[in-house]
C-alpha positions as CSV (number, residue, x, y, z in Angstrom):
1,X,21.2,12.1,-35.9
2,X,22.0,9.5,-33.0
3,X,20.6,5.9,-32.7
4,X,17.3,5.2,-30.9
5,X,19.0,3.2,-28.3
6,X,22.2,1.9,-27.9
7,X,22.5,-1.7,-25.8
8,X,25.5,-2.5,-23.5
9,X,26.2,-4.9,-21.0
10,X,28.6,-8.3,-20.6
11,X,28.4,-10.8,-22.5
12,X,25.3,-12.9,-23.0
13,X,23.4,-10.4,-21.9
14,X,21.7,-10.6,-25.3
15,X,22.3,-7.5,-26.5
16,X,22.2,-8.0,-30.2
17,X,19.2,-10.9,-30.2
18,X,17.0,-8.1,-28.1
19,X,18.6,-5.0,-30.3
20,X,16.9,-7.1,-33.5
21,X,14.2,-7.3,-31.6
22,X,13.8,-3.7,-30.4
23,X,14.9,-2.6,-33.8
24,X,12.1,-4.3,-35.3
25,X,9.5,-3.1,-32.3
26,X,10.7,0.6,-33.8
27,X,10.6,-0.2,-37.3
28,X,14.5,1.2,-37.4
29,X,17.8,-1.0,-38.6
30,X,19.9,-3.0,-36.2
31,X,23.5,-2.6,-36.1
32,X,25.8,-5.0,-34.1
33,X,29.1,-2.8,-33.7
34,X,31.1,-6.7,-33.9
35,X,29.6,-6.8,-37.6
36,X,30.5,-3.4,-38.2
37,X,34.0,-3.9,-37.8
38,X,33.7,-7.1,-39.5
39,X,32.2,-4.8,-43.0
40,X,35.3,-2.5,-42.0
41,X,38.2,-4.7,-41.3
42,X,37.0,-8.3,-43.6
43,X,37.5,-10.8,-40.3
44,X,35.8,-10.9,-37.2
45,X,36.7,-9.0,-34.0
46,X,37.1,-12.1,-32.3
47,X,40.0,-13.1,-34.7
48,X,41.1,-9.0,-34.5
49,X,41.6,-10.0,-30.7
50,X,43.4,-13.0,-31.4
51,X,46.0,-11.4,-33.8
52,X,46.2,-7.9,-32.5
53,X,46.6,-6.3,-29.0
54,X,43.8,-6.0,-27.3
55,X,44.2,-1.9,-27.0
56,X,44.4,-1.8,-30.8
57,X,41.2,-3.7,-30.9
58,X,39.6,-1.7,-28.7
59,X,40.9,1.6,-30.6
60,X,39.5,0.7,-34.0
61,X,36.2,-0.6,-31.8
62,X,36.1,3.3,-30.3
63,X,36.5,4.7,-33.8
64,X,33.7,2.2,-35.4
65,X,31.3,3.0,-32.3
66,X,31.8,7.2,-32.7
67,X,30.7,7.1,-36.3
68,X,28.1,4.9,-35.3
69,X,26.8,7.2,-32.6
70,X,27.1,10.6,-35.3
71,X,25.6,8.6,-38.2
72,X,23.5,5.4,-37.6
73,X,19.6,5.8,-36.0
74,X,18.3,2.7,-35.3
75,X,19.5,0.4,-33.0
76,X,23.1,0.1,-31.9
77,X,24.5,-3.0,-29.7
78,X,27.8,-2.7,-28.5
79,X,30.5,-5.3,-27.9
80,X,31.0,-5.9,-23.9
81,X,34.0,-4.3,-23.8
82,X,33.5,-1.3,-25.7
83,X,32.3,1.1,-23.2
84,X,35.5,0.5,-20.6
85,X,37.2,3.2,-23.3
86,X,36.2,6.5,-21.9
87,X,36.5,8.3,-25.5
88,X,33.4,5.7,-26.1
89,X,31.8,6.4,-23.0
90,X,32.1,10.2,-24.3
91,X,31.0,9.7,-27.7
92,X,27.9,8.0,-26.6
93,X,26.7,11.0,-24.3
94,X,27.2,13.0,-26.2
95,X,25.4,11.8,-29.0
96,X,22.2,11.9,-26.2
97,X,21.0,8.6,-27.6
98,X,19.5,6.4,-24.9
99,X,22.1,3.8,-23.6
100,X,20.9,0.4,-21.8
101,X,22.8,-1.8,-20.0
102,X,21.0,-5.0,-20.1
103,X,21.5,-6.8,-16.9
104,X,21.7,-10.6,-15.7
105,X,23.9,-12.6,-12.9
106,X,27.1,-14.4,-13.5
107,X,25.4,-17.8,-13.1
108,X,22.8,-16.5,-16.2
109,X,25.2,-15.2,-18.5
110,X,27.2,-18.9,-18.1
111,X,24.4,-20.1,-18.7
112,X,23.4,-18.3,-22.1
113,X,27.3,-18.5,-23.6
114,X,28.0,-21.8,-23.0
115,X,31.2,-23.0,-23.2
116,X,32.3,-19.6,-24.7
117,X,33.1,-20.8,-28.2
118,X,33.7,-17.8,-30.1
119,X,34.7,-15.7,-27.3
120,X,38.2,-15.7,-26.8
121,X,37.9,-13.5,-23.5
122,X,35.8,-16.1,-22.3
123,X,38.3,-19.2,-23.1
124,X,39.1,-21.8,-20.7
125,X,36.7,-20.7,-18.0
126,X,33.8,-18.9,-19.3
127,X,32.4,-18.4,-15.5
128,X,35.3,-17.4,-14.4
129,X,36.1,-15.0,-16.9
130,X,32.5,-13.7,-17.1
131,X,32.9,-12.8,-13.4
132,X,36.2,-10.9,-13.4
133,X,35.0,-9.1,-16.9
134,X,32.1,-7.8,-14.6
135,X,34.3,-7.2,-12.1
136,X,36.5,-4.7,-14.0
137,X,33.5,-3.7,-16.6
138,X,30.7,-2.8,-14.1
139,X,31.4,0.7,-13.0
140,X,32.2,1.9,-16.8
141,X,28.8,0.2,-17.7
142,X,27.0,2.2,-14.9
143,X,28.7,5.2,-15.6
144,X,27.5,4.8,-19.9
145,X,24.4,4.4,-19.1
146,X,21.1,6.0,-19.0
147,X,18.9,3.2,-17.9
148,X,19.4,-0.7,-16.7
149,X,17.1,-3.1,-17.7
150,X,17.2,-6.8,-15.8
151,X,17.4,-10.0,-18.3
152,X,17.4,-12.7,-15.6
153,X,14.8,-15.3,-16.6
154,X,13.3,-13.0,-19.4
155,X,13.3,-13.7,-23.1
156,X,14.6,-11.2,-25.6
157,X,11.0,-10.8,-26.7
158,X,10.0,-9.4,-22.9
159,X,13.7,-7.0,-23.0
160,X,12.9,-5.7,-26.0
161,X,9.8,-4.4,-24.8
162,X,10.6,-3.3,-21.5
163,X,13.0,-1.3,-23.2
164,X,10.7,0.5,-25.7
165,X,8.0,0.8,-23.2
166,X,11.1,2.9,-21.2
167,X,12.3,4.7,-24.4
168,X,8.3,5.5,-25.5
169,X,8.2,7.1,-21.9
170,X,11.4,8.9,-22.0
171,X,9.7,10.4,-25.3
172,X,7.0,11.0,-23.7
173,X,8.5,13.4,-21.4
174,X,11.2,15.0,-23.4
């Protein structure tokens, strides 16, 4: 049992408004893995970043994420920062489920979260931050994983199906 897809990428990249989508596209449940740690913890992970470490964060984010990955098949989106853990990177191979990093610019992504309300990695200067979270998040997004899929100008609507046109090809020839 592994999800149909699991969605990564920085943030506004819109990977839970295009996972609802997709999910629906499948006819599987979305899961968000913010809102799963939310269920597990009773506050937000932004307010888990604001009064814990940020390592501890990410630690119960890596737990949340590898039961995910073992037990949940629909749609998975992951927080941006989930996949810089390399025990998260492992779990999601190793579950084989199809991982997409959904793609846009700096200027794009500044554009979709605003003043970053909400965000507290993205407080102050959301552009700024967005571009050294790229900076340091890219490579472990590349190496997770097993397809790209570019949101620039597109609606969630049109990523959602680009991505299960992919995924009904990679069935296709599995």
């Amino acid at each position: 049992m592994s999800p149909k897809a699991v969605l990564i990428g920085l943030p506004g990249a819109g990977k839970s408004t295009t996972g609802r989508r997709l999910a629906k596209i499948l006819g599987v449940p979305f899961a968000d893995s913010d809102q799963l740690i939310e269920a597990r913890e009773g506050r937000t992970f932004a307010a888990l970043l604001q009064e814990r470490d940020e390592a501890e964060c990410r630690q119960l984010e890596a737990d949340v994420i590898a039961a995910a990955v073992r037990d949940f098949e629909g749609v998975l989106s992951l927080g941006g920062g989930a996949v810089t853990r390399a025990d998260t990177r492992a779990a999601l191979a190793a579950s084989g489920a199809p991982v997409v990093y959904l793609r846009a610019s700096i200027d794009e992504l500044t554009r979709r979260v605003g003043d970053g309300t909400g965000r507290p990695l993205l407080a102050g200067d959301p552009q700024a931050r967005l571009t050294l979270l790229a900076d340091a998040r890219d490579p472990s997004l590349r190496e997770a994983a097993t397809m790209t899929v570019d949101t620039e100008g597109r609606t969630p609507g049109q990523v959602a199906a680009t991505v299960a046109a992919r995924l009904h090809e990679l069935s296709r020839h599995a």
